[in-house]
N, C-alpha and C positions, 0 to 999 in steps of 0.2 A: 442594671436597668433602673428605671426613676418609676417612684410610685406614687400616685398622689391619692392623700384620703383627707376626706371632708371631715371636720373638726367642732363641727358647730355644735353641737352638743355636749363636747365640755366647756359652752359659757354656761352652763345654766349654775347658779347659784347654792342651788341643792343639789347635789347628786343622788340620784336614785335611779332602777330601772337602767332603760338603755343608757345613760350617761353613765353609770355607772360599769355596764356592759362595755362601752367603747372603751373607756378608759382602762379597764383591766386587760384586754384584748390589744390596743396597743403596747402597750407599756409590755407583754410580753411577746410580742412580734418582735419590737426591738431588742428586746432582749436576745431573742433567736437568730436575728437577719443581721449578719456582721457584712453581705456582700453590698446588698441594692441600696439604694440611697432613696430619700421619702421628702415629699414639698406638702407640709399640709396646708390648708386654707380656712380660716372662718371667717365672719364678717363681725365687726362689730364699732356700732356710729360712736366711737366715743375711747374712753380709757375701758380697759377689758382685764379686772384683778382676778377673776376666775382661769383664766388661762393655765393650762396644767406643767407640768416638768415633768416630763421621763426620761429615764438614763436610757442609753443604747441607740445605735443606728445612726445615721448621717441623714441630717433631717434641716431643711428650711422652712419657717413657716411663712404662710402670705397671709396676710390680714386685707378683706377688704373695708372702709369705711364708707357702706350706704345704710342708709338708716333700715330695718328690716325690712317694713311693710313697701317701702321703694325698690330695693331689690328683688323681693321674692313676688309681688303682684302684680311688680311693672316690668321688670328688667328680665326676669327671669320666665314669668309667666306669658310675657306679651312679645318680647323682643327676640327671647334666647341669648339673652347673653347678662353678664361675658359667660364665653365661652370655659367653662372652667379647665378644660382635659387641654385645652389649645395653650391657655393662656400659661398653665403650670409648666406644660412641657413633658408632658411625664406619657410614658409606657402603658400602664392602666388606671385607671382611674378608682377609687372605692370608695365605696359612700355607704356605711354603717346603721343607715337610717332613712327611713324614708323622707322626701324633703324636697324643697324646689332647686332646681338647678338648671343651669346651662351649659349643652353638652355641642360639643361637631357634628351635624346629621349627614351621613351618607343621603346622596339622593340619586340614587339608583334604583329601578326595578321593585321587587316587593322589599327594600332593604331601606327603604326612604323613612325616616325619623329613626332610624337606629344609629348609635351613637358610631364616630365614624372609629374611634380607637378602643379597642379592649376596656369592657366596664362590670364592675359589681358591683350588686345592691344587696345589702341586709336587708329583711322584714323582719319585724320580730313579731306582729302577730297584724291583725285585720279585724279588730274588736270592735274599728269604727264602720266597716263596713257588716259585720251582723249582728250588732248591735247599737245601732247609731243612737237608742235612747240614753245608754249610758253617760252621752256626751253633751256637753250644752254646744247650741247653737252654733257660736263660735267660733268651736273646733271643729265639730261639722263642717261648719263652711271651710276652713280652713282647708280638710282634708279634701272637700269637693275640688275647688280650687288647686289643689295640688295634681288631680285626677289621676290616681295611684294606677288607673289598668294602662294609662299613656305611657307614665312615668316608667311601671318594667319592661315595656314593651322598646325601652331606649337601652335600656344594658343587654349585656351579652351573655352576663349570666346574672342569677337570683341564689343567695342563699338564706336559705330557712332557720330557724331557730330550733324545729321541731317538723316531725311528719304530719302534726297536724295543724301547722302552719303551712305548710305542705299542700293539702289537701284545700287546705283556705285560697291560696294564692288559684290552684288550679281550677277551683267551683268559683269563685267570686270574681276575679282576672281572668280568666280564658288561657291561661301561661301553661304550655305543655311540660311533663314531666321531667325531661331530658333538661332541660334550661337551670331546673333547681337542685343543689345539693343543700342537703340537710348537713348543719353546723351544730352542735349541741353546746350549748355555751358551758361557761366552770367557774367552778367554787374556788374560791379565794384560798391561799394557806394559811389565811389568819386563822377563818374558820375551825373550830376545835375544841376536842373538850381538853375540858381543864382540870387539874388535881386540885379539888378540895380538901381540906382539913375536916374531920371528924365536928368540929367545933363551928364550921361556918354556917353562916345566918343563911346562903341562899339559897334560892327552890327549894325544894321538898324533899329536908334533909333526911328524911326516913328512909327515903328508898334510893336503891340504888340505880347507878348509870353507868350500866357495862361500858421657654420662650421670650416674649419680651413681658416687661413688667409694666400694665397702668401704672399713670401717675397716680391714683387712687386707691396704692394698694402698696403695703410694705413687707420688709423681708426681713427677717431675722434668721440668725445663723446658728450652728451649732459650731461645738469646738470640735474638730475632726479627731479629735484624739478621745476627750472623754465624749463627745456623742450624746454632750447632756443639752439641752434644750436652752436657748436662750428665752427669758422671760420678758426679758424689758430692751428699749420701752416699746409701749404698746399703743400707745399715740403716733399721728404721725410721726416721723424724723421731720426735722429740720433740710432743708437739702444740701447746706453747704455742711453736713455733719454725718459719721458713721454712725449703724447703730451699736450702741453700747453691751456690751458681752459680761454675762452673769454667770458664773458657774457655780452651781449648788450640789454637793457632795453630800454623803451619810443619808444616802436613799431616796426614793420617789417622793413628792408631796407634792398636793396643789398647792398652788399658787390662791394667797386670801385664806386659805384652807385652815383647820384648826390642828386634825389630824396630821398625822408624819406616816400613816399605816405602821405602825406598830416598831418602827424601826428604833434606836436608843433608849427604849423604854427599859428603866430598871426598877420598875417594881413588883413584886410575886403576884402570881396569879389571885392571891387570897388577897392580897391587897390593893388589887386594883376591881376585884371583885364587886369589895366592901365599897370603895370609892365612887363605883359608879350605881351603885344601892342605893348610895347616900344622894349622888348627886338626883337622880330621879324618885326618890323618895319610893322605893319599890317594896311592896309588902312583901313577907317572908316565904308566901306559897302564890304563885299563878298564874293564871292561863294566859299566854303571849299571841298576838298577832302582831306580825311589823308588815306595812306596806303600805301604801296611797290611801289615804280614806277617801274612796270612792264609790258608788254602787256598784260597781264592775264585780267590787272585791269581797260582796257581800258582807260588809260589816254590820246591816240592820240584822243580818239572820245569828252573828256571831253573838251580837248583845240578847236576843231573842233564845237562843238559846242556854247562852248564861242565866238569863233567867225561869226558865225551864229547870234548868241543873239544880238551881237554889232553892227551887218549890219543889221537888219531888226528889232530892236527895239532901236531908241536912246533915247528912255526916259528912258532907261534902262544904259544907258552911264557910270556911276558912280561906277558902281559895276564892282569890279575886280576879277580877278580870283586869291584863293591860295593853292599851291598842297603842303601838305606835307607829308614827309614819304623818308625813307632812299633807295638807288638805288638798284635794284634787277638785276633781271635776263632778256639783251637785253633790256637796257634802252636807250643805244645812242640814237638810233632811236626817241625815244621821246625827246631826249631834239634837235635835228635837226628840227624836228617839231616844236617843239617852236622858234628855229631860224626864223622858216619860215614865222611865223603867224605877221600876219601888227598891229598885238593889244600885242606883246611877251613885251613891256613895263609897258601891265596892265594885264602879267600875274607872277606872282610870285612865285616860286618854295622856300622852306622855309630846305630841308632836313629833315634829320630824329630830332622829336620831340622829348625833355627829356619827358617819361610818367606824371612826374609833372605837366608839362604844357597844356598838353592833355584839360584836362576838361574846363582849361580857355579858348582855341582856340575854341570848339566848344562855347562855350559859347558867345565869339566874333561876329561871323560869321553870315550871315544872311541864308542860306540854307547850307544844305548838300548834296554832288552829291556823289554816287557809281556805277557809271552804270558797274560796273565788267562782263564779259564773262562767270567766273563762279567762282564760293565760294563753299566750304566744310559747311562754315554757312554763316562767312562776320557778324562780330561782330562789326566794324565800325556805320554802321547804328543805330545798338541798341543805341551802348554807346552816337549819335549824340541826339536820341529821348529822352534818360533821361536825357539832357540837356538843352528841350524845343527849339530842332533844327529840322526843316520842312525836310525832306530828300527825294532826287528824287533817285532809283534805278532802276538795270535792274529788268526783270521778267524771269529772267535764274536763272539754279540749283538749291541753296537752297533759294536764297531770298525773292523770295512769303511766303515761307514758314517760316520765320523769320520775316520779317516785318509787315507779313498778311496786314491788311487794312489801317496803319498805315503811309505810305508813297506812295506818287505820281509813280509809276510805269513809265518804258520807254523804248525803244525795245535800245537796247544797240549796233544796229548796222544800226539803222536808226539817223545819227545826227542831223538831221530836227526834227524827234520826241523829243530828247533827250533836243535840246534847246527851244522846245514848252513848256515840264515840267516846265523845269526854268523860263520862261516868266512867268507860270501860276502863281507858288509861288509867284514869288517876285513882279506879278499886283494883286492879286487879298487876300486880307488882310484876306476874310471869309475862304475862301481854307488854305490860312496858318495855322489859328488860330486851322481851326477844324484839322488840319493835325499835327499841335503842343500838340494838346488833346489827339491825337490817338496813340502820338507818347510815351509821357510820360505814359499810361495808359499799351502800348506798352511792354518797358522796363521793366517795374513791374515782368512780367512774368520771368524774367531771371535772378537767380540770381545763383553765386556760392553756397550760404549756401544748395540749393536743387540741385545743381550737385554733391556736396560733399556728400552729404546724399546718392546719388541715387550707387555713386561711393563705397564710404562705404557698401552700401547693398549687392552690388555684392562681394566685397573682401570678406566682413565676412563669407560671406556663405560658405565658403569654409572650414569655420576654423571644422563642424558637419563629412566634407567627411572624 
C-alpha cells in the first residue's frame, strides 16, 4: 500500500519538540516497514537545506513550491486545495502534526467534510487552546485560523501523545473517545549514561549514579535497493532534466545538519565529555533544564527558585544554574528576570543545543529541573533518566503520567516547594541514587521502535477497507 505523510516540520531549522519527534518516529517506521511504499510532501518557496535523509523504505518525496502564507491562508484555508491525499495517490494519509492542509471531503450525509480516504492526525498537546496567554498573538491567530476542532473532525482517526492529551482533545474538541488512541512517544538510544573515570571534571563527582503530479511540485526518488532518501536538488528541476540521485551511507543525518547522531564517532566517552564542557564553558556541579525558553515551561519559577536555594542553603553554594534551549514564544520577560536575580552570574543560559551534544550535557549535570505548567508529554525528563540524571518536575498535565515514580515531583507554582525538591536531591545521596534507579528503569518503557510499530498497526489497517 502507498502511505503518504506530511513532512513539513523537518524544514525547521532547529530541531526540537515535535520535529524532532517526527523525525525519530519516521526514521524508525522505515526502518520497520520493508513492505509498503511512502510519498511524503512539504512545501517550501525556495532551496530547502534542512530536508532530512533516512535509511529504509521505498519513499518519494513531493515538494510543493508556494510561498507558505499563500498556501496555507489561501489555498489551503479558502480553497481546499490541492488536495493532498488525491494528489499523492496514497492509501492513507498521516500528518504528525497539526497544520493546514487539503484533504478529499466526502459529501454525503453526516459524513460531509470528512476526509474521503483513510487519515491520521498526531496532537501532541492543546496548550494553545488552555492556555492561549502563553502565546503571542501571532500564533494565536495562527492556531485560530487553522481551527483545530474542524481540522480532527476531517481524519478518521486521532492519535494522542498522552491520556492527558487525551482528555484535552475530548473537553476542548468535542472528539469522542473511540476516535483516539493514545501513542506514547520514545527515548532515543543515544540517550544513556556514561562511564565516567574517577578523575573526571563532570557533575557532581562525589556521588554516585547507579496520481498525477502539478507542474508546481517536484519528486525525488529513492534508490530501491538502499531505500535512502534522495536529498537533491531541491529546487525546481529543469524539465528537459532528471532529477539527480545522492546516496549517502554510514547512517541517518540531516541534511545542513552538524550532527551525524552519534554514528562514526571515535572518541571515549571521557573525552567527548570533557569536549563538550569545554565547548559550553560548563561549571563543574549543576542544575540543568534544556527546553524552549518559554513561559509555558516555567523558567521565571526555575531562576526563582534557584535563588531561594542559594539564600537558604549555602552549603549548597557551588552549584550553578544551566538553562538550555533556543528562545520561544514571550521570552524577554525571562531573560529580564535574569537581569534581576543577585546570583544571574551563577546562572547560565547556554541557547539552543546541537541534538549531538544533548546526551553529553545531561550526562554532565548533577539534577534535572522541568517544572513546566503543562506538556502534551515533556520528553526532556525521560531522555534526563536514561542518562542516570535525578529529575525534579511539575505534577501538571501529562507528566505524573510520564515519569510515574521515577522523579521528585513539585507544585510548579509554589517556588518554595520547587527549590525544597532541589535541596532534597542534591543533600540527600539515598533519595538521588534510588531516584537515578527509578529513573533509568523509567526510560526503558519508551522507546520509538514500539511507537513505530503501534503507528504501523494503525496505517496498515486500513490497507483490508
Amino acid at each position: 500500500m502507498y502511505i503518504g505523510i506530511d513532512i513539513r516540520t523537518l524544514m525547521d531549522a532547529r530541531y526540537s519538540g515535535v520535529s524532532e519527534y517526527v523525525f525519530n518516529l519516521i526514521k524508525e517506521m522505515l526502518n520497520l516497514d520493508r513492505e509498503n511504499e511512502y510519498r511524503f510532501f512539504y512545501n517550501c518557496f525556495g532551496d530547502c537545506p534542512h530536508l532530512p535523509l533516512v535509511a529504509g523504505g521505498k519513499v518519494k518525496i513531493i515538494k510543493y513550491n508556494y510561498p507558505n502564507k499563500v498556501l496555507n491562508y489561501l489555498f489551503f484555508k479558502f480553497f481546499n486545495y490541492p488536495k493532498i491525499d488525491k494528489e499523492l495517490g496514497v492509501d492513507v494519509l498521516f500528518m504528525p502534526h497539526i497544520n493546514f492542509i487539503g484533504l478529499s471531503p466526502l459529501d454525503k450525509g453526516e459524513e460531509r467534510g470528512v476526509a474521503a480516504r483513510p487519515s491520521l492526525i498526531t496532537v501532541h498537546d492543546l496548550s494553545f487552546l488552555r492556555y492561549p496567554e502563553f502565546f503571542s498573538w501571532r500564533k494565536n491567530f495562527w492556531h485560530k485560523m487553522v481551527n483545530v476542532k474542524k481540522l480532527l473532525n476531517q481524519f478518521s482517526q486521532i492519535v494522542s501523545v498522552s491520556e492527558n492529551t487525551k482528555r484535552d482533545i475530548m473537553e476542548l474538541c468535542g472528539v469522542e473517545p473511540d476516535k483516539i488512541k493514545v501513542i506514547y512517544s520514545g527515548v532515543g538510544k543515544e540517550y544513556r549514561k556514561m562511564t565516567k573515570s574517577p578523575a573526571s571534571t563532570c557533575g557532581d563527582c562525589s556521588s554516585t549514579r547507579g496520481g498525477q503530479i502539478p507542474m508546481n511540485k517536484q519528486i525525488s526518488n529513492t534508490n530501491d535497493q538502499t531505500g535512502i532518501i534522495s536529498s537533491t536538488p531541491l529546487t525546481p528541476f529543469p524539465p528537459d532534466r532528471t532529477p539527480a540521485r545522492q546516496i549517502h551511507s554510514g547512517g541517518v543525518v540531516r541534511a545542513g545538519g552538524k550532527g551525524e547522531f552519534f554514528k562514526g564517532k571515535e572518541y571515549t566517552d571521557e573525552r567527548k565529555l570533557t569536549e563538550v564542557k569545554n565547548k559550553y564553558s560548563l561549571p563543574k556541579k549543576f542544575i540543568l533544564y534544556l527546553g524552549t525558553i518559554e513561559p509555558r515551561k516555567n523558567v521565571d519559577g526555575i531562576m526563582a527558585a534557584y535563588n531561594e536555594l542559594r539564600i537558604t542553603s549555602y552549603e549548597l553554594r557551588d552549584y550553578k544554574l544551566v538553562i538550555a534551549g533556543g528562545r520561544g514564544w514571550k521570552s524577554r520577560g525571562i531573560y529580564k528576570e535574569w537581569e534581576r536575580s543577585e546570583f544571574k552570574n551563577d546562572i547560565k543560559f547556554l541557547g539552543y543545543i546541537d541534538p549531538a551534544d544533548k546526551v553529553y550535557l545531561y550526562n554532565l549535570a548533577t539534577v534535572f529541573v522541568y517544572p513546566s505548567f503543562y506538556e502534551g508529554f515533556g520528553l526532556p525528563p525521560l531522555e534526563a533518566m536514561a542518562c542516570g540524571l535525578p529529575v525534579v518536575s511539575s505534577f501538571t498535565s501529562s507528566l505524573p503520567e510520564v515519569v510515574g515514580d521515577a522523579s521528585l515531583m513539585a507544585d510548579p507554582y509554589n517556588v518554595n516547594d520547587l527549590a525544597r525538591a532541589l535541596a532534597e536531591i542534591l543533600t540527600d545521596n539515598n533519595l538521588r541514587n534510588k531516584l537515578i534507579g527509578r529513573g533509568l528503569e523509567r526510560a526503558k518503557k519508551f522507546t520509538w521502535e514500539k511507537a513505530a510499530r503501534e503507528y504501523l498497526k494503525i496505517l496498515t489497517s486500513y490497507e483490508e477497507v
